[in-house]
C-alpha positions in Angstrom: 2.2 3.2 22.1 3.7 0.7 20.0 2.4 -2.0 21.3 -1.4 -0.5 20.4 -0.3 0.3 17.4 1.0 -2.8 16.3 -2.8 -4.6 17.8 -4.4 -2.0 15.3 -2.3 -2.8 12.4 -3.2 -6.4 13.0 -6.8 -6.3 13.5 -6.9 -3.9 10.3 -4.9 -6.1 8.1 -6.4 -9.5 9.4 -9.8 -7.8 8.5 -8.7 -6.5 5.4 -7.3 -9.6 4.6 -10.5 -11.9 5.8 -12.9 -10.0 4.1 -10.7 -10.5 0.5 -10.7 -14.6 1.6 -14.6 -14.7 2.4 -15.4 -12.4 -0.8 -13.2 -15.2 -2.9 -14.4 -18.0 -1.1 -18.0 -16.3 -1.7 -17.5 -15.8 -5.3 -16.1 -19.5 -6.1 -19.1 -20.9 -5.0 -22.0 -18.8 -5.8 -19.7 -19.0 -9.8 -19.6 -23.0 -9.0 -23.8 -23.0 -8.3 -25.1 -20.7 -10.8 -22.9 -22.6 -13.8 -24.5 -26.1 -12.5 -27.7 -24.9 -12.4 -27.4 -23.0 -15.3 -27.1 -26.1 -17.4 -30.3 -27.7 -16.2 -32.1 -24.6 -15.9 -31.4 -24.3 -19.4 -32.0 -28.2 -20.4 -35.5 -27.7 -18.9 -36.9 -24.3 -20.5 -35.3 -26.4 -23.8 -38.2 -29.3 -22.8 -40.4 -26.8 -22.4 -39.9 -25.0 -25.2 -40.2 -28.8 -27.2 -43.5 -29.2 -25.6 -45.1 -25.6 -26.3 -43.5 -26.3 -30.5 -45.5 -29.8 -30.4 -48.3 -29.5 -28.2 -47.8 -32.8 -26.1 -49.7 -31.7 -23.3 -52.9 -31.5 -25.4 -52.4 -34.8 -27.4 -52.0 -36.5 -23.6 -54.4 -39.1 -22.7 -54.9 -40.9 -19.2 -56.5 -44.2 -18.7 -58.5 -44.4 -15.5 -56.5 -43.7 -11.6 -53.4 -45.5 -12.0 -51.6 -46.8 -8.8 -49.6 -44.3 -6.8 -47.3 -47.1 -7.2 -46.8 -47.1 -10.7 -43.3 -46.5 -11.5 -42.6 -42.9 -13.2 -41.4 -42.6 -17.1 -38.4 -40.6 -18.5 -39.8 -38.1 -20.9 -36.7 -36.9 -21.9 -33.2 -36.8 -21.5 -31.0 -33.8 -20.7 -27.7 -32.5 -20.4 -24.4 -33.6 -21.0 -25.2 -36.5 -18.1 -28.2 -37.2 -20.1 -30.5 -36.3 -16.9 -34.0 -37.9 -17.2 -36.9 -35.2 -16.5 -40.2 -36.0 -15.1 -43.3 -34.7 -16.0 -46.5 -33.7 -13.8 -49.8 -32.3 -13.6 -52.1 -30.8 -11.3 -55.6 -29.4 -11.9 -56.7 -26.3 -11.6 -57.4 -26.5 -7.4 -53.9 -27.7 -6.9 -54.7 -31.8 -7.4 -52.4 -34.1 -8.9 -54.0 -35.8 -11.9 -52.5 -39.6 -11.2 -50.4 -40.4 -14.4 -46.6 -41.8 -14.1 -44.5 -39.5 -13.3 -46.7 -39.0 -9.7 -46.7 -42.6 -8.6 -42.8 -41.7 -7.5 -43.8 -39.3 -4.8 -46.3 -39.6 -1.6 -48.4 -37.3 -0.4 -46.6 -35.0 1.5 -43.7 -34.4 -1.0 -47.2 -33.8 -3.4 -48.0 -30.7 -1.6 -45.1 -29.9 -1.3 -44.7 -29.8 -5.3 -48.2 -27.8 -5.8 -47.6 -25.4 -8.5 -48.7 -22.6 -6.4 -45.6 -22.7 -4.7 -43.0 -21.8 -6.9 -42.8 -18.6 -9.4 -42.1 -18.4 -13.2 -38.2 -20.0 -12.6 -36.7 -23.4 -11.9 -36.2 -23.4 -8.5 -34.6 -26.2 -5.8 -37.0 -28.4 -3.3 -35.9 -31.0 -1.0 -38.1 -34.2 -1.0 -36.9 -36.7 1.6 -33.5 -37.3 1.0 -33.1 -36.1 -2.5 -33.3 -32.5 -3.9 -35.1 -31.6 -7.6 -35.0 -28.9 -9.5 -38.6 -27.8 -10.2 -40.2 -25.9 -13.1 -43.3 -24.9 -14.4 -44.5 -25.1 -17.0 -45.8 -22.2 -19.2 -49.4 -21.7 -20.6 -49.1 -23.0 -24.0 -47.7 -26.3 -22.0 -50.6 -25.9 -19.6 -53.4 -27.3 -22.4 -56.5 -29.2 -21.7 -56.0 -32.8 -20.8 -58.1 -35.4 -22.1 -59.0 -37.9 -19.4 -60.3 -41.4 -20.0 -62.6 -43.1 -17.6 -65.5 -45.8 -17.6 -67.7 -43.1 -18.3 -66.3 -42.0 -21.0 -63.8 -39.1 -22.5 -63.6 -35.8 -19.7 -61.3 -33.1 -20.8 -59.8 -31.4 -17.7 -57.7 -27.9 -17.1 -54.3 -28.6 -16.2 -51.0 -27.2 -14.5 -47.9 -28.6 -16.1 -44.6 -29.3 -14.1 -41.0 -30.4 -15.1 -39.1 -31.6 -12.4 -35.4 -33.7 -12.3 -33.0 -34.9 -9.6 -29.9 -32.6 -8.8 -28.7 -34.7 -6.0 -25.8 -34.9 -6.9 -25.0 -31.3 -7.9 -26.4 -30.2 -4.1 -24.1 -33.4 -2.8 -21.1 -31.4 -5.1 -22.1 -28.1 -3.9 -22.3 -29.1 0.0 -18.6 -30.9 -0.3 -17.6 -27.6 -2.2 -19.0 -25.3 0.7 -17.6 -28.0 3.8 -14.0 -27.3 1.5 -14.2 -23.6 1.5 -15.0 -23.4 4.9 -12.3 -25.2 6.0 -10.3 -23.2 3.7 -11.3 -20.0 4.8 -11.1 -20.7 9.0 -7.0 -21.8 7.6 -6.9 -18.9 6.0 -8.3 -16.9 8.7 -5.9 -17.9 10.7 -2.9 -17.2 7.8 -4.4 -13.6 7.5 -4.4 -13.1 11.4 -0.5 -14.5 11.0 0.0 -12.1 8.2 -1.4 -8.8 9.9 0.8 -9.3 12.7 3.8 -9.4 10.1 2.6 -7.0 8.0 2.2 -4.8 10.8 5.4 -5.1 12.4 7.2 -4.3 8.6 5.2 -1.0 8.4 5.8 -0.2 12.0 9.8 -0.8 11.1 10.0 2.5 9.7 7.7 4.6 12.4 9.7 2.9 14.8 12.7 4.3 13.1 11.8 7.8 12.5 10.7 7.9 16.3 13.7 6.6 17.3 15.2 8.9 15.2 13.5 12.0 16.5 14.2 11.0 20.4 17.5 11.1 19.0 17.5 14.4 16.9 15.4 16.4 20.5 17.7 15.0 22.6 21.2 15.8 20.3 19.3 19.2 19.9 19.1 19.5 23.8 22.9 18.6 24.1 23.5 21.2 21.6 21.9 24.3 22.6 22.4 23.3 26.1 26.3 24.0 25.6 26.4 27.6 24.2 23.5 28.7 26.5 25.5 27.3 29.5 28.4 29.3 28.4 26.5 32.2 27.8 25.0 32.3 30.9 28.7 31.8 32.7 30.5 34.4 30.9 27.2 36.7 31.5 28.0 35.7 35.5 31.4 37.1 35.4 30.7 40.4 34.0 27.7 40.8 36.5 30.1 40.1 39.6 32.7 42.7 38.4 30.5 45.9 37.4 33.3 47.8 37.7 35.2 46.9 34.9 35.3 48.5 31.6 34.5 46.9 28.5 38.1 46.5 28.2 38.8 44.6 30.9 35.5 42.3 29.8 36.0 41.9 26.4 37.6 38.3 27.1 34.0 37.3 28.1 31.9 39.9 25.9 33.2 37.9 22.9 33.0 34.9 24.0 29.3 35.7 24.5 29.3 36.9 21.1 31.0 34.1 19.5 28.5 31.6 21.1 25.5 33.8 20.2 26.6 33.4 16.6 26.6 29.6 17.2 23.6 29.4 18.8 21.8 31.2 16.4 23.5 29.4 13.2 22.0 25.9 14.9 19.1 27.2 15.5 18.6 28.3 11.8 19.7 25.2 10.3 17.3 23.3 12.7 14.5 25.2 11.6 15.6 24.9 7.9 15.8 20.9 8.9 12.4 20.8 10.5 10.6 22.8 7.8 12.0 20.3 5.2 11.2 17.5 7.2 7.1 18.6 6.9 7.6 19.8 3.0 7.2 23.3 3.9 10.7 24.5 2.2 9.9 24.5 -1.1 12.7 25.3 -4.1 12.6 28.5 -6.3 14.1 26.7 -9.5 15.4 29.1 -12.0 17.8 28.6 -14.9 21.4 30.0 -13.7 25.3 29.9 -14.2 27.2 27.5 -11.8 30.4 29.3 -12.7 28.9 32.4 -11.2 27.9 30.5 -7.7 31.8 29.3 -7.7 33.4 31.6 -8.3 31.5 34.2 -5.9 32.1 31.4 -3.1 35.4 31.1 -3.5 36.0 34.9 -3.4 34.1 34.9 0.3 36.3 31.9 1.5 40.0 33.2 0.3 40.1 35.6 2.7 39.2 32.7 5.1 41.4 30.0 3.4 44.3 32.8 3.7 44.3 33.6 7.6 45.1 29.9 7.7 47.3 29.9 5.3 45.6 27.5 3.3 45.9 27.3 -1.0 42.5 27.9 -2.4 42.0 27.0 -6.3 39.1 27.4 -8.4 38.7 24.9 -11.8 35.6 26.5 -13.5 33.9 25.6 -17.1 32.1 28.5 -18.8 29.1 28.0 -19.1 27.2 25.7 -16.6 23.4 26.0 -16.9 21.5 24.2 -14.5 17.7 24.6 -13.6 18.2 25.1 -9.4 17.7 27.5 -6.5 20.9 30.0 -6.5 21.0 30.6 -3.0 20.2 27.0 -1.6 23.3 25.7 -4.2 25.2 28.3 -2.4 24.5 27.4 0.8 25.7 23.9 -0.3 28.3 25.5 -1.7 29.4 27.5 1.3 29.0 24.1 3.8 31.4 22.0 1.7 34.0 25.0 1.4 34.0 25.9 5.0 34.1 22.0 6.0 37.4 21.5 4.0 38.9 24.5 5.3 38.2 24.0 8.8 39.7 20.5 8.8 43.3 21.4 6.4 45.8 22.1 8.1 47.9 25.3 7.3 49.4 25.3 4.1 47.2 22.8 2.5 45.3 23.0 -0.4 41.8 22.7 -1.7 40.2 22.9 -4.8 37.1 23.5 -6.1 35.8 22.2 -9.6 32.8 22.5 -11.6 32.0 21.5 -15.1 29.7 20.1 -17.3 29.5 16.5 -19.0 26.2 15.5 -21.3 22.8 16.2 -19.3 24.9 16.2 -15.7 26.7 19.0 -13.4 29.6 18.0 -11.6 30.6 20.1 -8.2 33.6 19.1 -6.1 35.2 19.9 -3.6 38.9 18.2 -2.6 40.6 19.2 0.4 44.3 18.0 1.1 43.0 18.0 5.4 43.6 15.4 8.3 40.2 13.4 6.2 38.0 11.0 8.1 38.2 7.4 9.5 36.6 4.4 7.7 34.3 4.1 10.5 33.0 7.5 10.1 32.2 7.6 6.5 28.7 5.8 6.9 27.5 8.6 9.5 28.4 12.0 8.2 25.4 12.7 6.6 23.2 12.1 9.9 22.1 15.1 12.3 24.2 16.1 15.0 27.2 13.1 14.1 30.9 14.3 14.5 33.5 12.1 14.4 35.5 14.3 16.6 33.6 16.0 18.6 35.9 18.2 20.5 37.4 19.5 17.7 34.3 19.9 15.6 32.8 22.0 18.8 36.0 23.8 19.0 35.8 25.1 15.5 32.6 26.1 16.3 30.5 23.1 14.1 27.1 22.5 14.8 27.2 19.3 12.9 24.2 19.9 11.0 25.8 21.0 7.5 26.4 17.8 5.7 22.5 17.0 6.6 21.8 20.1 5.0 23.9 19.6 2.1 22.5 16.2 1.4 18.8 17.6 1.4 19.6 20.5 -0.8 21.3 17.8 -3.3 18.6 15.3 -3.2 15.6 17.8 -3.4 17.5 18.7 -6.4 17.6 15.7 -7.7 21.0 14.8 -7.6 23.4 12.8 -5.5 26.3 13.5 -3.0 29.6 10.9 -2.2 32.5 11.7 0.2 35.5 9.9 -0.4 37.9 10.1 2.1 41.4 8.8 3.9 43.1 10.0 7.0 45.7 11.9 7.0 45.4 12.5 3.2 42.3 14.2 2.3 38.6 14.3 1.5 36.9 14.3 -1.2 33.6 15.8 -2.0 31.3 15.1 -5.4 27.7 16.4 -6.1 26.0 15.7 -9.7 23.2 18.1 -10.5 21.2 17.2 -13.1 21.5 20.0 -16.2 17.6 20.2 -16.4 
């Protein structure tokens, strides 16, 4: 599944990626061609506009057939590479009236050039080996030519055409084009490169969270596997003695009750983990008194904290306002509270402190209990993890409530540290924000 995955991503992001390369490469040149052009498109409706303000084309007059040989005149110059532009004519049935500016071209490249041929804007024709940009001319251009032969004066309808040599633009353009695609098959290759990278970072984290949830089903497994299994062998014993009174059984009836209880405390705080997981646990933030919360957990635990023997002291500020769910930030409460009294040994102590400093709530918890090892400290908050897990399983732990804790914390938008040593103690800090 990976594996396709991982294809996907890179065919998507190597397209994604391609199609952002050709679009550039695209834009560069068509940018590159139309500001060329631009400029002598612009040079020559500027001639053309000189010849409709002075009338040249009517004041022209042509001796008799000049040789197709005759070599052409520059009528103007143009542009900043002061371009020369070439003037033609054509009669009215498409025939080239044999002035200058014809005797450059043969025949062929003649019909190519027929007015006819081209619309109302400059456009680009190949002629052998060299390429011109071609324009007609407008009406007012177009006037009457006056043609002189042995007979006499004839005046004669005309069509008017500019043309001048790009050549060297189209050579530009070509070695632009021959660059970009060279350009874009390296960069095709770089995107294809890049894909397959960028895919592997964004499968880093699905990899994890599947690895992850393999992890979570089968921990859960292990976990509800154990008090079902002693359910099911204490509910074995009583069925082969029938006999007995409750009495006798009650060794195994509470043992089936005790693991009931644990089973059905995992079972809620995986639900509560999975429904936060999908966003479907949602906080009912309201403003309340923090004091309240602590002080009402630490009347529930000192009977608790007593059968062991264990000093339980409360270090409240009046008042503590907080925007927060009550009964999530007692569950919290109620997690860190029954953690340090299940791991202080008789005739510790533990205290619980809350106040208030600027904009922040601060909730802690200290226990004086047998703490945690170094190499713990990074796991504690993760599903399922015990550092010892015969004794966690013997005080009847599901290892779930520090996970919990954290989410109820961060969904509040504060933070949670444990500081801890063995042998001497753990410490426990939550900051709330005051809201």
């Amino acid at each position: 599944m990976i594996k396709r995955t991982r294809m996907q991503l890179t065919i998507r992001n190597a397209a994604v990626l391609s199609i952002i390369l050709i679009s550039l490469n695209a834009f560069v040149y068509f940018v590159m061609k139309d500001m060329m052009f631009s400029q002598i498109d612009k040079s020559l409706t500027g001639v053309i506009n000189q010849l409709t303000v002075a009338g040249i084309a009517s004041k022209t007059t042509v001796q008799a057939l000049p040789s197709l040989q005759t070599k052409p005149s520059v009528i103007y110059q143009v542009g900043q590479m002061n371009r020369p532009v070439f003037q033609l004519f054509w009669t009215e049935d498409n025939k080239p009236i044999q002035i200058p500016a014809a005797g450059m071209f043969g025949e062929k490249d003649l019909n190519r050039l027929q007015p006819d041929n081209f619309g109302d804007h400059p456009e680009t024709v190949k002629l052998g080996d060299q390429y011109y940009r071609v324009f007609n001319g407008s009406k007012e251009t177009a006037a009457p030519l006056i043609y002189s032969s042995i007979g006499g004066e004839v005046q004669v309808g005309v069509k008017h055409q500019l043309l001048t040599n790009i050549s060297a633009e189209v050579s530009m353009l070509n070695r632009l084009r021959m660059i970009l695609l060279l350009g874009g098959f390296i960069g095709l290759l770089v995107a294809v490169a890049a894909g397959y990278y960028l895919a592997n970072r964004s499968l880093i984290p699905i990899r994890n969270s599947m690895e992850k949830q393999q992890q979570f089903v089968s921990d859960a497994s292990h976990e509800l596997r154990t008090p079902l299994s002693v359910i099911q062998a204490h509910a074995e014993l009583l069925l082969r003695h029938p006999e007995h009174t409750i009495e006798q059984d009650s060794k195994h009836i509470s043992m089936v009750l005790q693991e009931t209880r644990r089973l059905g405390k995992l079972v809620s705080g995986l639900l509560m983990l999975a429904r936060s997981d999908s966003n479907q646990l949602e906080l009912d933030k309201r403003p309340i008194y923090m004091e309240r919360i602590v002080q009402d957990g630490i009347g529930k635990m000192t009977m608790l904290a007593e059968v062991k023997d264990i000093i339980l002291r409360g270090e409240v500020e009046s008042p503590v306002l907080l925007q927060a769910d009550e009964e999530r930030l007692h569950q919290l409460l109620m997690v860190l509270m029954d953690n340090a009294i299940k791991y202080t040994l008789e005739g510790g102590v533990i205290r619980v402190a809350c106040r208030k400093l600027a904009h922040t709530v601060y909730l802690e918890v200290e226990d004086t209990g047998i703490g945690i090892q170094p190499e713990h400290l990074p796991h504690i908050f993760d599903r399922f993890y015990r550092g010892d897990k015969a004794r966690t399983r013997q005080e009847g732990g599901t290892g779930l409530g520090l996970a919990i804790a954290k989410w109820i914390v961060e969904r509040h938008g504060g933070k949670i540290r444990i500081e801890s040593k063995p042998a001497v103690g753990t410490r426990v800090l939550v900051t709330l924000p005051a809201g």
